[in-house]
N, C-alpha and C positions, 0 to 999 in steps of 0.2 A: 504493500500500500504506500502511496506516495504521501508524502506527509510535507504539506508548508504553513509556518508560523501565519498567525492572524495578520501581522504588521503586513507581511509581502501579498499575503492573499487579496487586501484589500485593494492595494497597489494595481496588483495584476489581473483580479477577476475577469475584469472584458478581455484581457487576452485569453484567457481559457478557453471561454464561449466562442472562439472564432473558428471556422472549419480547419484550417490549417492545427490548430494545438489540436481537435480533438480529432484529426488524422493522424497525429503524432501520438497519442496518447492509445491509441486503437494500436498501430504499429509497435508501441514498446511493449502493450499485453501480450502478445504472438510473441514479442521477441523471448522476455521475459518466462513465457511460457515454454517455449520450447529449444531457448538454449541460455549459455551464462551471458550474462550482461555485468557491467561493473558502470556505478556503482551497486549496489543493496538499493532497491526502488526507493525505500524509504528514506535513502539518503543520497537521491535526486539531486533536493537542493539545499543540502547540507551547510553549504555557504550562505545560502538566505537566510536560513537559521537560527543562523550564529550572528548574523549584523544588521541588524534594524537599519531601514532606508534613513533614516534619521542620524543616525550614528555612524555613516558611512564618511571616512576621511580618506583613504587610499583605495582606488581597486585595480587589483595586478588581476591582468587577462591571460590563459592561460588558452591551449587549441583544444585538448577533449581528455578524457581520462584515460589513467594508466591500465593498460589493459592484460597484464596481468595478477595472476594470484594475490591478493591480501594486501594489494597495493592503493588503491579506487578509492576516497573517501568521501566523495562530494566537494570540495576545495580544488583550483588547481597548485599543482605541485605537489598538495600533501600525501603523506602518506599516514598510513597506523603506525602508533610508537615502537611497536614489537618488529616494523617491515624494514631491510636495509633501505640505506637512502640513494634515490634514483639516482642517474649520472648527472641532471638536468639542477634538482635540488641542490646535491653537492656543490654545485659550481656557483650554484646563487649565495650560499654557504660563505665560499670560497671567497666570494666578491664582499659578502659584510663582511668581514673578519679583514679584509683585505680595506677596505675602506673604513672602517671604525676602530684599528686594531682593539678586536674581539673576539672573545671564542665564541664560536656559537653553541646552543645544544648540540647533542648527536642524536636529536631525537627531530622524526619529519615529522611531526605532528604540528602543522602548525594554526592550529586551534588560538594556540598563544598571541598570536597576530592578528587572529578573527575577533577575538576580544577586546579588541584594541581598536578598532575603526576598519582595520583593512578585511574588502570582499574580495576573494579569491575566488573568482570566477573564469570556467572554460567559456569557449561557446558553443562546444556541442556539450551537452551533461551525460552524454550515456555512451558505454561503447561495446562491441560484440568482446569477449575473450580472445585475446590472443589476436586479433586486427586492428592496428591502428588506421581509426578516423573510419570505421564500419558505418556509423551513426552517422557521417556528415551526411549534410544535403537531404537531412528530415525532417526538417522545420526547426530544429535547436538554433539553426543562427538566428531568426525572425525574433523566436524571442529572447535569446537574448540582448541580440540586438534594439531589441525594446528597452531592456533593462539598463542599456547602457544610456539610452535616450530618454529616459526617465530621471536617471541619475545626473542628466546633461541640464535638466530642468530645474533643480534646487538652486537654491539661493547660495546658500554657503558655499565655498570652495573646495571643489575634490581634487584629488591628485589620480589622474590617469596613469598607470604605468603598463605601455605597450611592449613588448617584445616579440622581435620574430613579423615577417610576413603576415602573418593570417592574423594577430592582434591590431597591426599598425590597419589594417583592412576598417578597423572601426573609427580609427579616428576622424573623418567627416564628420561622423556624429555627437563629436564634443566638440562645439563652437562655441559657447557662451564663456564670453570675457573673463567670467571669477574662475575658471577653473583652468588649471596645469595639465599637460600630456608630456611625456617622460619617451623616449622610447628608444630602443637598441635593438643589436641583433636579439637571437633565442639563447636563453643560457647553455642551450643541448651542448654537446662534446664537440656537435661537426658543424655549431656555429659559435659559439663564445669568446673564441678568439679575431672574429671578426667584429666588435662593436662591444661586447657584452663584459669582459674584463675591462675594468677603468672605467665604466660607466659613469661612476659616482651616485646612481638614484639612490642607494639608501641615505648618504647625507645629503642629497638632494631634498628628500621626502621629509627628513627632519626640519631641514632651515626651510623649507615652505610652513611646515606645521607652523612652528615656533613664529614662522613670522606675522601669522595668522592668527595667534593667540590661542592653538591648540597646542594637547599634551603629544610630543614627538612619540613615535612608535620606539618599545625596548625591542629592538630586532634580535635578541638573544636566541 
């Protein structure tokens, strides 16, 4: 069963009711039913969850979930604390530590950051086992693509942070004056050295807070 807090629901209801979500939602039954999808239905949208539209300060865009075993948690990049940590995660790791000298956890969970203002959001949310981007091109970009256009509509200032080809694809979508877009290559292995080391977003992400008169993220 898919499960979304009241806050988002409210947000999103008329995207539900349109043909396109509930073609998408008929296709992930089938999927769901007769083979493995990641993440756990009910943790869809694990990242809406966790960050009230209201308390949205960072949203790093991620391309779809990890598709295999005990990896998938509704967040992009994250993983479960017990799961090793992907090659992609590592390197974003690699880059705070690298830029704040910090250590960071050794744990991918990063729930810790969803607590804190940042939405970790893919834009596709579901994927077949074992194929990456199985799910693309089923209606996940539309809505999320909504969400991102939703989040473009607040008053306050958010921090976009794009990486990689297919996230920078959304930035049309964030034009309104108050808010930041950040963007690099992909943290992955076979691009990170193209743009994505020496980035600087995470003290990037802080000296915008700060200068806005919000609490900076502990990137730990």
């Amino acid at each position: 069963m898919i499960k979304i807090c009241k806050n988002w629901y409210k947000i999103l209801k008329d995207e539900f009711e349109k043909p396109y979500f509930k073609n998408l939602l008929n296709f992930l039954t089938k999927e769901y039913s007769t083979c493995t999808v990641y993440p756990s239905m009910e943790n869809i949208f694990y990242a809406l969850n966790l960050v009230k539209f209201e308390d949205i300060k960072v949203v790093i865009v991620g391309q779809d979930p990890y598709h295999e075993p005990n990896q998938a948690m509704g967040m992009s990049f994250s993983v479960p604390s017990s799961t090793k940590i992907p090659p992609s995660l590592a390197n974003i790791f690699k880059e705070i530590e690298s830029e704040l000298n910090i250590k960071c956890l050794k744990n991918g969970d990063l729930t810790r950051w969803a607590k804190q203002g940042v939405l970790l959001l893919n834009s596709v949310l579901t994927v077949k086992k074992g194929i990456a981007n199985s799910h693309k091109n089923i209606g996940w970009e539309t809505f999320t693509s909504k969400i991102i256009s939703l989040i473009n509509e607040k008053k306050e200032p958010v921090i976009f942070v794009l990486w990689g080809a297919n996230a920078k694809a959304l930035k049309p979508l964030i034009n309104s004056p108050q808010h930041f877009v950040l963007t690099s290559s992909h943290p992955s292995p076979l691009s990170a050295y193209n743009g994505f080391f020496g980035c600087g977003h995470f003290l990037k992400i802080n000296s915008i807070l700060k200068q806005n008169n919000k609490m900076p993220i502990d990137w730990h």
